[in-house]
DOVO-95889 format. One record per residue (C-alpha): residue in one letter; x, y, z. Coordinates in nm, 4 decimals. Example, Ala and Ser with C-alpha at 12.3 -4.5 7.8 and 13.67 -1.06 7.14 Angstrom:
<sites>
{A {1.2300 -0.4500 0.7800}}
{S {1.3670 -0.1060 0.7140}}
</sites>
This chain:
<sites>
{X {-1.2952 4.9537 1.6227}}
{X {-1.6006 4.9441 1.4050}}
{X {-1.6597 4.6916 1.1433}}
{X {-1.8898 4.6359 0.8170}}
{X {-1.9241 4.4014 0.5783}}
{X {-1.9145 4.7120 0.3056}}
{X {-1.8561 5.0361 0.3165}}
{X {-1.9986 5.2761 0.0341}}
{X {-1.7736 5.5834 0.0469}}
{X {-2.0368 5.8467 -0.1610}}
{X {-2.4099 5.8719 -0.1125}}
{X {-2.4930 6.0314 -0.4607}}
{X {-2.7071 5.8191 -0.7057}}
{X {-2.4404 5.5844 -0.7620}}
{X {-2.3231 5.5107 -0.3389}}
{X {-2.6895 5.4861 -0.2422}}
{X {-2.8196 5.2551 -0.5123}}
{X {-2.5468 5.0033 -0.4202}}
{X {-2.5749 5.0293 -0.0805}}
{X {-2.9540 4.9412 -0.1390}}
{X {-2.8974 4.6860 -0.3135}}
{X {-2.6238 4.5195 -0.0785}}
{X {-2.8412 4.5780 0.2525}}
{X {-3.1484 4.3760 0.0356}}
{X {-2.9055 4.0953 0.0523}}
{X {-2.8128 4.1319 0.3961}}
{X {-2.5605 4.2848 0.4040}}
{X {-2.3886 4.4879 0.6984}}
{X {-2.3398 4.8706 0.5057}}
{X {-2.2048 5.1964 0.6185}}
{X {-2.2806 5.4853 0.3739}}
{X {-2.0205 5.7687 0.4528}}
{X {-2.0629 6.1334 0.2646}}
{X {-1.8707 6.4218 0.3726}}
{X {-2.1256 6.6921 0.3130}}
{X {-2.4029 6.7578 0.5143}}
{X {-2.6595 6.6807 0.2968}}
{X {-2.6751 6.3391 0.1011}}
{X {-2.7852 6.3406 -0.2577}}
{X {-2.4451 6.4552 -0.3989}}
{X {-2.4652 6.5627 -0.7247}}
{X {-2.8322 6.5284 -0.7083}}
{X {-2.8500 6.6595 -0.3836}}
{X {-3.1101 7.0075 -0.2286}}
{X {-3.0387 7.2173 0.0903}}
{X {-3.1272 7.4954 0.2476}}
{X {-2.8779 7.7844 0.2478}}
{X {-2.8866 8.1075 0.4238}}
{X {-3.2489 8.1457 0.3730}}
{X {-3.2628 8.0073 0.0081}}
{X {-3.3432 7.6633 -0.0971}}
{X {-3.0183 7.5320 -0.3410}}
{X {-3.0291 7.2062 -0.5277}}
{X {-2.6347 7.0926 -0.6585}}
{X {-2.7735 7.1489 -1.0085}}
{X {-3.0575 7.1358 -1.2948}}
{X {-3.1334 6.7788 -1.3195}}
{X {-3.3700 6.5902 -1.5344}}
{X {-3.5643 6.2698 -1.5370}}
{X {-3.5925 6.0950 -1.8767}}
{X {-3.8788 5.9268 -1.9720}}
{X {-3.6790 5.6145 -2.1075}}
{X {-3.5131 5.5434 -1.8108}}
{X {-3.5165 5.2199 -1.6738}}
{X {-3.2855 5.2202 -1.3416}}
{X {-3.4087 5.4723 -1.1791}}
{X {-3.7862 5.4220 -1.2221}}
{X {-3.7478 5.0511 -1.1004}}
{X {-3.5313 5.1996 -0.7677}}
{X {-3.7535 5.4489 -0.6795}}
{X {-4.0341 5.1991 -0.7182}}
{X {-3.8390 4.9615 -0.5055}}
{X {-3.8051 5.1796 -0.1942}}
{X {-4.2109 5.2802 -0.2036}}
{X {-4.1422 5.6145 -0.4474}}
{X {-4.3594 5.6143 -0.7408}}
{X {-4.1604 5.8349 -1.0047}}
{X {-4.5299 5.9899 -1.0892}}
{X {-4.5083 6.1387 -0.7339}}
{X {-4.1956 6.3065 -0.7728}}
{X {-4.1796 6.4280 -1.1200}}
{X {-4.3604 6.6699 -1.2887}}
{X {-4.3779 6.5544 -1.6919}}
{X {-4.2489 6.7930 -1.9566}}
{X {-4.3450 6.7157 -2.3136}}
{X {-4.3047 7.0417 -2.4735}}
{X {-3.9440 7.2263 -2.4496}}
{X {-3.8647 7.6053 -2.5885}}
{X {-3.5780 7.7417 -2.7611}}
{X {-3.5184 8.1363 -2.7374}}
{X {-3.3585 8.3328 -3.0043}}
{X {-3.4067 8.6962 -2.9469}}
{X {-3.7194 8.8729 -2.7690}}
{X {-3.9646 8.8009 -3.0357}}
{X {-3.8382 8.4172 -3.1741}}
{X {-3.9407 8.1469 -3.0387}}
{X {-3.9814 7.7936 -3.0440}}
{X {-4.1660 7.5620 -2.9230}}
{X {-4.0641 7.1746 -2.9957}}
{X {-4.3102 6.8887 -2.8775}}
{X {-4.0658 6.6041 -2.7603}}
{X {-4.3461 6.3207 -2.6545}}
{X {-4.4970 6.1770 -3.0246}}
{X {-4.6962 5.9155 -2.8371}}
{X {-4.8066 6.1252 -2.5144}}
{X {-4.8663 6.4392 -2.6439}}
{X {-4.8577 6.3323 -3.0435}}
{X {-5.0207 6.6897 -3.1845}}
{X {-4.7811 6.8451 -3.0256}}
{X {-4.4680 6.6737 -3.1096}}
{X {-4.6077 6.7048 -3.5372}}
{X {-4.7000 7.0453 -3.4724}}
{X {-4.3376 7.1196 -3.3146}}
{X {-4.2002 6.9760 -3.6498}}
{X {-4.4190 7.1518 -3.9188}}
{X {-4.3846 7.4570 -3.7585}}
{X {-4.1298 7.6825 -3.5818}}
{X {-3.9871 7.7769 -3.9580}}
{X {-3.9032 8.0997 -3.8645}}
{X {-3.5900 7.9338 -3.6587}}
{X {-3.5146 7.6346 -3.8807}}
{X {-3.6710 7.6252 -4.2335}}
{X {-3.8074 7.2705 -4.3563}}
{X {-3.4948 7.1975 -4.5783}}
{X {-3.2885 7.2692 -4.2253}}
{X {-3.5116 7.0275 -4.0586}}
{X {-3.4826 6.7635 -4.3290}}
{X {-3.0570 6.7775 -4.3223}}
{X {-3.1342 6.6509 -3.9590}}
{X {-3.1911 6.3346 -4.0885}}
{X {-2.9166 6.1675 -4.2108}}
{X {-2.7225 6.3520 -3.9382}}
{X {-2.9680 6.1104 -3.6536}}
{X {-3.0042 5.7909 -3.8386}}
{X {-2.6015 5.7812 -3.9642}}
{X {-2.4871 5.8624 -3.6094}}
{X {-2.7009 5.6372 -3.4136}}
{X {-2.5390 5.3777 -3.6724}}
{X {-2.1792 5.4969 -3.6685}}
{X {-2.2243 5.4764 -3.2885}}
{X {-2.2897 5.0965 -3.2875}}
{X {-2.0620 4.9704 -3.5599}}
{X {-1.7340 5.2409 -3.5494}}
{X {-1.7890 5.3767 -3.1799}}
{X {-1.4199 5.4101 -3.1375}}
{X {-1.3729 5.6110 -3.4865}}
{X {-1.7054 5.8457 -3.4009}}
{X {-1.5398 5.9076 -3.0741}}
{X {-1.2509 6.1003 -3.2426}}
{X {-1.4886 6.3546 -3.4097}}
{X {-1.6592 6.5829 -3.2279}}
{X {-2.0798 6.6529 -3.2730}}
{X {-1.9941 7.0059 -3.5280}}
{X {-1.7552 6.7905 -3.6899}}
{X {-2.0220 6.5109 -3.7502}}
{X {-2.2804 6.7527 -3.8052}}
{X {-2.0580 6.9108 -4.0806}}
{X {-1.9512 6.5718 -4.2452}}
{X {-2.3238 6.5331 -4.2579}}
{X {-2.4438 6.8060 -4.4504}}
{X {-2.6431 6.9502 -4.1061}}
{X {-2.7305 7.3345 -4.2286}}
{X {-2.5769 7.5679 -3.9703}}
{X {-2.9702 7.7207 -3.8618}}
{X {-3.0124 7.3585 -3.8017}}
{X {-2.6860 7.3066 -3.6008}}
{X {-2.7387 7.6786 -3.3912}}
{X {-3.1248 7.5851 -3.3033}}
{X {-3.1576 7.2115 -3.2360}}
{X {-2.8079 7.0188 -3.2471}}
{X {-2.6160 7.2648 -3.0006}}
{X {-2.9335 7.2894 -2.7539}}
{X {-2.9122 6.9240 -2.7660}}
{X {-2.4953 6.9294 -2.6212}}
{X {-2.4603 7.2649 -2.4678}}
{X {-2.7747 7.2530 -2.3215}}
{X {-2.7690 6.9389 -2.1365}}
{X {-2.3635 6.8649 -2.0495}}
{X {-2.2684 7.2431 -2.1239}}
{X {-1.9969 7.1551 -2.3318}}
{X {-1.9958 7.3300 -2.6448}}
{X {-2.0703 7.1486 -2.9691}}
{X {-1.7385 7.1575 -3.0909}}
{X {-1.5724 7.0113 -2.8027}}
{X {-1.8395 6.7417 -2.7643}}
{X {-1.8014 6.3952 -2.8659}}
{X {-2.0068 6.3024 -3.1263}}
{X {-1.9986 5.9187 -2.9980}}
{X {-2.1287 6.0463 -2.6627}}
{X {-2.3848 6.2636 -2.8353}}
{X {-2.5545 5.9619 -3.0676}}
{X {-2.4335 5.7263 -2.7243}}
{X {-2.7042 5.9133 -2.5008}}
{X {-2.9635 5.9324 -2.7540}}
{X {-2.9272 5.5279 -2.8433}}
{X {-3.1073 5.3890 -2.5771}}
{X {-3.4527 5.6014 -2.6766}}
{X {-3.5104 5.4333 -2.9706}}
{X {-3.6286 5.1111 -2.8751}}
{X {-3.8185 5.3233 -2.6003}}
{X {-3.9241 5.6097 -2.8011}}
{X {-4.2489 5.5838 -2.7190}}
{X {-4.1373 5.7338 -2.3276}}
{X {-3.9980 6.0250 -2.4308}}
{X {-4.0926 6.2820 -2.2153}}
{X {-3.8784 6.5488 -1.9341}}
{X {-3.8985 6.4878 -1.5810}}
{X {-3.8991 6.7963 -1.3454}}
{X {-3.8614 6.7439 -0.9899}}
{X {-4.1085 6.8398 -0.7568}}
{X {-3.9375 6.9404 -0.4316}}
{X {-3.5872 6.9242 -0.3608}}
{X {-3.3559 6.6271 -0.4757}}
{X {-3.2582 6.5322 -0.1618}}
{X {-3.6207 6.5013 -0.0053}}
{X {-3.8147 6.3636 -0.2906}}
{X {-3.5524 6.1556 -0.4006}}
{X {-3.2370 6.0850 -0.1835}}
{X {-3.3868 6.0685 0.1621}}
{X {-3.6244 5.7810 0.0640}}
{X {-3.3167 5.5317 -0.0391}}
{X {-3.1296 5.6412 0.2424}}
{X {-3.4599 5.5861 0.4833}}
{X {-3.4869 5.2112 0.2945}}
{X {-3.1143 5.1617 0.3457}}
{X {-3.1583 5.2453 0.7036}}
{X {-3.4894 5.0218 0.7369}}
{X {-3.3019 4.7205 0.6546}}
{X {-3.0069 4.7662 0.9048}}
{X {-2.7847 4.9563 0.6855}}
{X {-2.6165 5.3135 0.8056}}
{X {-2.6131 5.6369 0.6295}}
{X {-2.3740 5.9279 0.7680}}
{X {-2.3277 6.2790 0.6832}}
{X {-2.0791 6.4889 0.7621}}
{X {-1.8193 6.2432 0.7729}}
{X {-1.5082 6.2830 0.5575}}
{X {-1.3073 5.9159 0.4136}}
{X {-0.9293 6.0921 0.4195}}
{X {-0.8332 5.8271 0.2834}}
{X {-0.8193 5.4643 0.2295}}
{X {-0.7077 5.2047 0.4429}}
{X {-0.4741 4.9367 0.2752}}
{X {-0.3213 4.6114 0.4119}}
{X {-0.0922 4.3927 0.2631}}
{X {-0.2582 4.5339 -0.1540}}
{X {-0.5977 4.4368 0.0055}}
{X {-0.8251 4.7842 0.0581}}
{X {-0.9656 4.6929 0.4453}}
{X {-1.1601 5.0040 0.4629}}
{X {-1.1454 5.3539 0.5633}}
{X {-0.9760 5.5746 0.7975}}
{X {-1.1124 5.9099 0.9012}}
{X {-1.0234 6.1227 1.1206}}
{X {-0.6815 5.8833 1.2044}}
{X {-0.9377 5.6275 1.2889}}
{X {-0.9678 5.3158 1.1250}}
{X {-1.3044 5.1827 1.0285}}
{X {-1.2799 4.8326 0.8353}}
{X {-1.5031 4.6499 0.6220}}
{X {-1.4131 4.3366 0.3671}}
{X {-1.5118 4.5405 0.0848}}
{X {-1.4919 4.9062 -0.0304}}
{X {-1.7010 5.0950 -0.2899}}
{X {-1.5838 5.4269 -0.3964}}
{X {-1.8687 5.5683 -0.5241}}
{X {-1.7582 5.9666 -0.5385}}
{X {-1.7052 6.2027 -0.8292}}
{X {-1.4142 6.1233 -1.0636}}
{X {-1.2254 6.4109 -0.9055}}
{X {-1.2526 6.2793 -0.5361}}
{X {-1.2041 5.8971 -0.6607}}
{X {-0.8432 5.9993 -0.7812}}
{X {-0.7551 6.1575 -0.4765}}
{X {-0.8357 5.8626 -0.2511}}
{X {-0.6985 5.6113 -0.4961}}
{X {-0.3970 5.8240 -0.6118}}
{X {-0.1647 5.7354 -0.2586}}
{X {-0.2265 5.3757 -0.3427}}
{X {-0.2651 5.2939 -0.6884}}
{X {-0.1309 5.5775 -0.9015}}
{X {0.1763 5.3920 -1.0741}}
{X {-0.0580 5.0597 -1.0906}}
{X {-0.1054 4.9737 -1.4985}}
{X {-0.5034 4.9153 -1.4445}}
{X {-0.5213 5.2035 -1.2665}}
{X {-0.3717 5.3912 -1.5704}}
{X {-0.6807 5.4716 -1.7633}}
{X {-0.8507 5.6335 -1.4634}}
{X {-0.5608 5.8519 -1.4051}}
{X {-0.5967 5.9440 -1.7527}}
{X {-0.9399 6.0029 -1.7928}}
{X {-1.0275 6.3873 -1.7674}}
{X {-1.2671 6.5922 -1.5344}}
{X {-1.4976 6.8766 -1.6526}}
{X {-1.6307 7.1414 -1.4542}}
{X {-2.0323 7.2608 -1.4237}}
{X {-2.1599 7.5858 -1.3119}}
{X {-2.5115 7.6735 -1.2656}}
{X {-2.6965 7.9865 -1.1113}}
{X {-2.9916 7.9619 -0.9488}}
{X {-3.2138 8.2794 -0.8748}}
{X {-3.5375 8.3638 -0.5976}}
{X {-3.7544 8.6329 -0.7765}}
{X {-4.0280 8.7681 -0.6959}}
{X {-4.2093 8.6793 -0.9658}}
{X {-4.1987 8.3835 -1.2650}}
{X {-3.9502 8.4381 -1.5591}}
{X {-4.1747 8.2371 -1.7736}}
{X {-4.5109 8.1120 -1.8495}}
{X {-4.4374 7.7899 -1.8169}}
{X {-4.1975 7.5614 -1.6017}}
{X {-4.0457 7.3950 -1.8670}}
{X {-3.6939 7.3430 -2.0117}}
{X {-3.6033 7.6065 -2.2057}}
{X {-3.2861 7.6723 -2.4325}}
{X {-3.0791 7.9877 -2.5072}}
{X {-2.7953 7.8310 -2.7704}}
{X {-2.6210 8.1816 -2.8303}}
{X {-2.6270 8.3095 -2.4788}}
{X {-2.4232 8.1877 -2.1192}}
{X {-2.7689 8.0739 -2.0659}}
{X {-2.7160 7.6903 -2.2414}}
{X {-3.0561 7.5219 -2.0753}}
{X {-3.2929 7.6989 -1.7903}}
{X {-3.6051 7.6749 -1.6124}}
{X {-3.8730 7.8414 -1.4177}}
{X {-3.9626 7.6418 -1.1141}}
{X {-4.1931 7.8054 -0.9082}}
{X {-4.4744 7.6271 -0.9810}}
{X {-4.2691 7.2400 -1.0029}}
{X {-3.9437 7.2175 -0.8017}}
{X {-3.9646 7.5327 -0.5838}}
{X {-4.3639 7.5887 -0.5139}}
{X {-4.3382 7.7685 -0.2125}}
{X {-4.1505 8.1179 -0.3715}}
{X {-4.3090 8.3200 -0.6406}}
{X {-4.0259 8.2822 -0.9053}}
{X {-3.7057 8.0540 -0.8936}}
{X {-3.5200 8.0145 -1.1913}}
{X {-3.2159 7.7296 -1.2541}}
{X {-2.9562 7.7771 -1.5021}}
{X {-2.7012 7.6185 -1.6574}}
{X {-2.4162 7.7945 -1.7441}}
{X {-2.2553 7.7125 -2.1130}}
{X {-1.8884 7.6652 -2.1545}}
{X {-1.7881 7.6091 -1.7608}}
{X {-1.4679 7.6043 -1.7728}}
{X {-1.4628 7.9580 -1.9119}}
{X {-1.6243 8.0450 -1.5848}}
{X {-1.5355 7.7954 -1.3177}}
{X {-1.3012 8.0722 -1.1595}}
{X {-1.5052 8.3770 -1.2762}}
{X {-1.6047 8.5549 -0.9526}}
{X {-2.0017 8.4856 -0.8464}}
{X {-2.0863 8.8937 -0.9604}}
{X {-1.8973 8.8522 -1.2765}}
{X {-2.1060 8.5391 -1.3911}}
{X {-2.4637 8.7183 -1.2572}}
{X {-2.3612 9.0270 -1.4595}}
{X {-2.2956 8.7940 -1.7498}}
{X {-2.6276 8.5853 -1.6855}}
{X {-2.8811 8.9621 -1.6181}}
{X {-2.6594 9.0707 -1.9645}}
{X {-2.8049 8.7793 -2.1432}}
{X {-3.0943 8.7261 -2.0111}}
{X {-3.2265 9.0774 -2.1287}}
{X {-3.1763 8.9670 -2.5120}}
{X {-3.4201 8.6948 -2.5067}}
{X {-3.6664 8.8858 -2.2854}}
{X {-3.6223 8.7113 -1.9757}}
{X {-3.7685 8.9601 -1.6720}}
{X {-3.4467 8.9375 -1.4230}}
{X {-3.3720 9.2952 -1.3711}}
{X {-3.5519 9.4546 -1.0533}}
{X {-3.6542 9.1108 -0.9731}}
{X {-3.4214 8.9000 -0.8288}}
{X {-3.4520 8.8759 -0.4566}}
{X {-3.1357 8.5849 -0.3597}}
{X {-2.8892 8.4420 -0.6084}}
{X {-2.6343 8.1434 -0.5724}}
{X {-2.3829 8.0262 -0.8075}}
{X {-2.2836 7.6736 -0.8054}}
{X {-2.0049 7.4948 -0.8893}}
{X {-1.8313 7.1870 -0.9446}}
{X {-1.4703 7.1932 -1.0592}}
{X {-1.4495 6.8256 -1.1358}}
{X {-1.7375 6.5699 -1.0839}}
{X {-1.7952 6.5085 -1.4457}}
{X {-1.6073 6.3001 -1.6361}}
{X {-1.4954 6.5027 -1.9825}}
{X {-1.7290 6.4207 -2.2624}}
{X {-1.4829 6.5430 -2.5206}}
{X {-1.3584 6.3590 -2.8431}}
{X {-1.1213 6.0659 -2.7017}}
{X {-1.1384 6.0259 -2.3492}}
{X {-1.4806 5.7341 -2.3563}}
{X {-1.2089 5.4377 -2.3705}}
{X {-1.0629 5.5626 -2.0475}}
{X {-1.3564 5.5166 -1.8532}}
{X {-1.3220 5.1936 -1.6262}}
{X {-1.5333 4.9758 -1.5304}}
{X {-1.6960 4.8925 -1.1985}}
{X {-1.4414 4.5650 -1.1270}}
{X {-1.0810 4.6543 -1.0347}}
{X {-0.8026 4.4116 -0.9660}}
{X {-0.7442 4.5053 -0.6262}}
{X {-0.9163 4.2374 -0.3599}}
{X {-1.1376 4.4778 -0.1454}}
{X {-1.2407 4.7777 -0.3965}}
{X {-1.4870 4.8104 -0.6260}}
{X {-1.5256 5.2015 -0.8186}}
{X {-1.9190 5.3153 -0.8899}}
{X {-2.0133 5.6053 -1.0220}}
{X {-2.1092 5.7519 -1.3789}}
{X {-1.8156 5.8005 -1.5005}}
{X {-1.7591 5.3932 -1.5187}}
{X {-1.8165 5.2067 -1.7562}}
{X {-2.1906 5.1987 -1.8474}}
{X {-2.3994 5.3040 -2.1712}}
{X {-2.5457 5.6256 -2.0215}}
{X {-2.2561 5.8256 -1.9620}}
{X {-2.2985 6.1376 -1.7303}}
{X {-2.6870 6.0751 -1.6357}}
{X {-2.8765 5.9628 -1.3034}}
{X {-2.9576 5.6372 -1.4977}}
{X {-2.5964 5.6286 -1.5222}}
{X {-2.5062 5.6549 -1.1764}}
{X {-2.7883 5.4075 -1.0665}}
{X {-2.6235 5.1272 -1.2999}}
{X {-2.2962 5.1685 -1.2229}}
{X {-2.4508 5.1449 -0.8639}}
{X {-2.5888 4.8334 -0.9226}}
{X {-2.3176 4.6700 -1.0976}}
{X {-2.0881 4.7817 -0.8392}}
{X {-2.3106 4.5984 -0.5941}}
{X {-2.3364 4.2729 -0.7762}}
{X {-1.9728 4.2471 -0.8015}}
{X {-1.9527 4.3043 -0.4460}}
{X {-2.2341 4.0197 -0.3635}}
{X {-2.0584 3.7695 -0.6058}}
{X {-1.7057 3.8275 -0.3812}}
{X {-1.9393 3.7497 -0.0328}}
{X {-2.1093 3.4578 -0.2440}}
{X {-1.7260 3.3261 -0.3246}}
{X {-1.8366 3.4064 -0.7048}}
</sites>
């Protein structure tokens, strides 16, 4: 029978950031994931001919974590990302904007971004911005709980937001990056995410991967895990966990027991409650997590032979399936001439459309803001995830636990715990690390 000191059941962001941190303290860890790949959420692989990545992910220039991890297993983030500072927003064929988003990097930019671009949102649209930004990112600190009951059109109503304003900046800002729409989107999340940048607005800029997830990014942690004695398996599936006498003692999978004195689920929401649900469905501090609801995420992700836009840059389509997008051949996918990643608005309006009915959907809107698809799509794959998001609707940010449960033996990490950054990377690397101090201080007798 094999034994560990900890076992991290997940090897997303959140799984492999505590098991790095553990196996720096000496610890004995086994990393299980049950796909094939590691990475997760934030994962790359190659499929029938066609590099896939789980989804279209972003690095933030005000991050914290995640810089100081990758720098801690040898990764400098500069390697790995490629630094947006400019983003687009598409009306029709012949509007667009361009917004600069870095005012110390690329300061011109960011003041020419605001002066112009009237055509989409006239100065007195711009200016009802303002009390919109500076009362929310108040309301968020001193009446969280009340702002959390609104959602970001209700807000931007209240407000006085003009609706150009609201269409062209405020929904790219919530469809666009959690594909909720605006009026399902909780306006305490919303000012929540934003929050941190202030103090660090000075490195604001977009991060776009360059290469795959899982090899820039995920296979160096797991390689430093490994380095310092810990273990990282794919392919290997936790059924469920193994509990003795209300103590969680580890794992068993396939019928096999493996133990370990501590156990960190670090999975989606959706695959926590299915390994914790046997045990701990009817337990009171359980009841929140029960409670809290998942939210689906679809993205499409096309080969062409040829790019779909000048630039590889995030790009937003507010009144089209296409909520946020980007060419990639010359960042992320370098070695095809076009490869474009999409995220699809509204999700759970197409989580069980067929794979041809969303294409059709995504070619349909596509050819209103003079995207180039048709003729020139080579492979296509449509991804999904039912339920590894926590809901960011109005009501539901109370129910998010933390990383420190009440039964000896288990310790939850992931995003959707209890940490200021809510659905992000950054957010899955703290709740990593927080998992993995609460872990040490149990070994230390803390």
């Amino acid at each position: 029978m094999r034994r560990y000191e900890v076992i991290v059941i997940g090897s997303g962001l959140a799984g492999l950031t505590c098991a790095w941190e553990l196996v720096r303290r000496r610890h004995r860890v086994l990393v299980l994931e049950r796909e094939s790949v590691i990475g997760g959420r934030t994962s790359s692989w190659e499929e029938n001919g066609m590099l896939v990545e789980s989804g279209f992910h972003r690095m933030i220039g005000y991050y914290r974590a995640l810089p100081r991890l990758l720098e801690s297993v040898g990764v400098s983030p500069n390697d790995i990302f490629y630094w947006e500072r400019e983003i687009d927003i598409l009306k029709d064929r012949q509007t667009q904007a361009t917004f600069g988003i870095a005012p110390v990097y690329a300061p011109l930019r960011f003041l020419r971004g605001l002066a112009a671009n009237n055509d989409l949102i006239g100065p007195m649209g711009k200016l009802s911005l303002l009390p919109f930004f500076i009362r929310g990112l108040y309301d968020s600190l001193v009446r969280p709980h009340e702002l959390d009951r609104l959602s970001v059109l209700d807000y931007a109503r209240q407000c006085g937001v003009s609706s150009e304003a609201v269409t062209w900046l405020v929904k790219p800002l919530t469809t666009g990056i959690f594909f909720l729409p605006i009026e399902r989107f909780s306006a305490y999340v919303f000012f929540g995410l934003m929050r941190p940048a202030v103090p660090r607005f000075y490195r604001m800029q977009i991060g776009a991967f360059l290469g795959g997830m899982t090899e820039v990014m995920m296979r160096p942690i797991a390689e430093a895990i490994e380095r310092h004695g810990g273990e990282v398996q794919t392919g290997v599936c936790a059924d469920q966990l193994l509990v003795e006498h209300g103590r969680v003692s580890g794992v068993i999978v396939r019928g096999e027991p493996i133990r370990a004195k501590e156990t960190v689920v670090a999975t989606s929401l959706g695959a926590a409650k299915r390994l914790l649900a046997p045990h701990f469905s009817s337990r009171p501090s359980f009841a929140s997590l029960f409670a809290l609801p998942t939210m689906p995420a679809v993205t499409v992700q096309l080969e062409m032979d040829q790019p779909s836009r000048p630039h590889d840059r995030t790009t937003f389509a507010p009144e089209t399936v296409l909520s946020s997008f980007a060419e990639q051949s010359r960042t992320t996918f370098r070695h095809v001439p076009g490869r474009l990643s999409i995220i699809i608005g509204d999700p759970e309006r197409w989580i069980k459309a067929s794979g041809e009915a969303i294409l059709s959907q995504v070619y349909a809107d596509a050819s209103t803001i003079g995207l180039p698809l048709s003729g020139h799509v080579r492979q296509s794959r449509v991804i999904s995830h039912p339920e590894d998001f926590h809901s960011l609707a109005p009501g539901y940010d109370h129910l998010r636990p933390g990383q420190q449960t009440d039964v000896p033996g288990l310790t939850l990490a992931g995003d959707y715990t209890r940490q200021p950054y809510f659905a992000t990377m950054e957010g899955a690397v703290l709740s990593g690390q927080r998992a993995a101090a609460i872990v040490a201080r149990r070994f230390d007798g803390g």
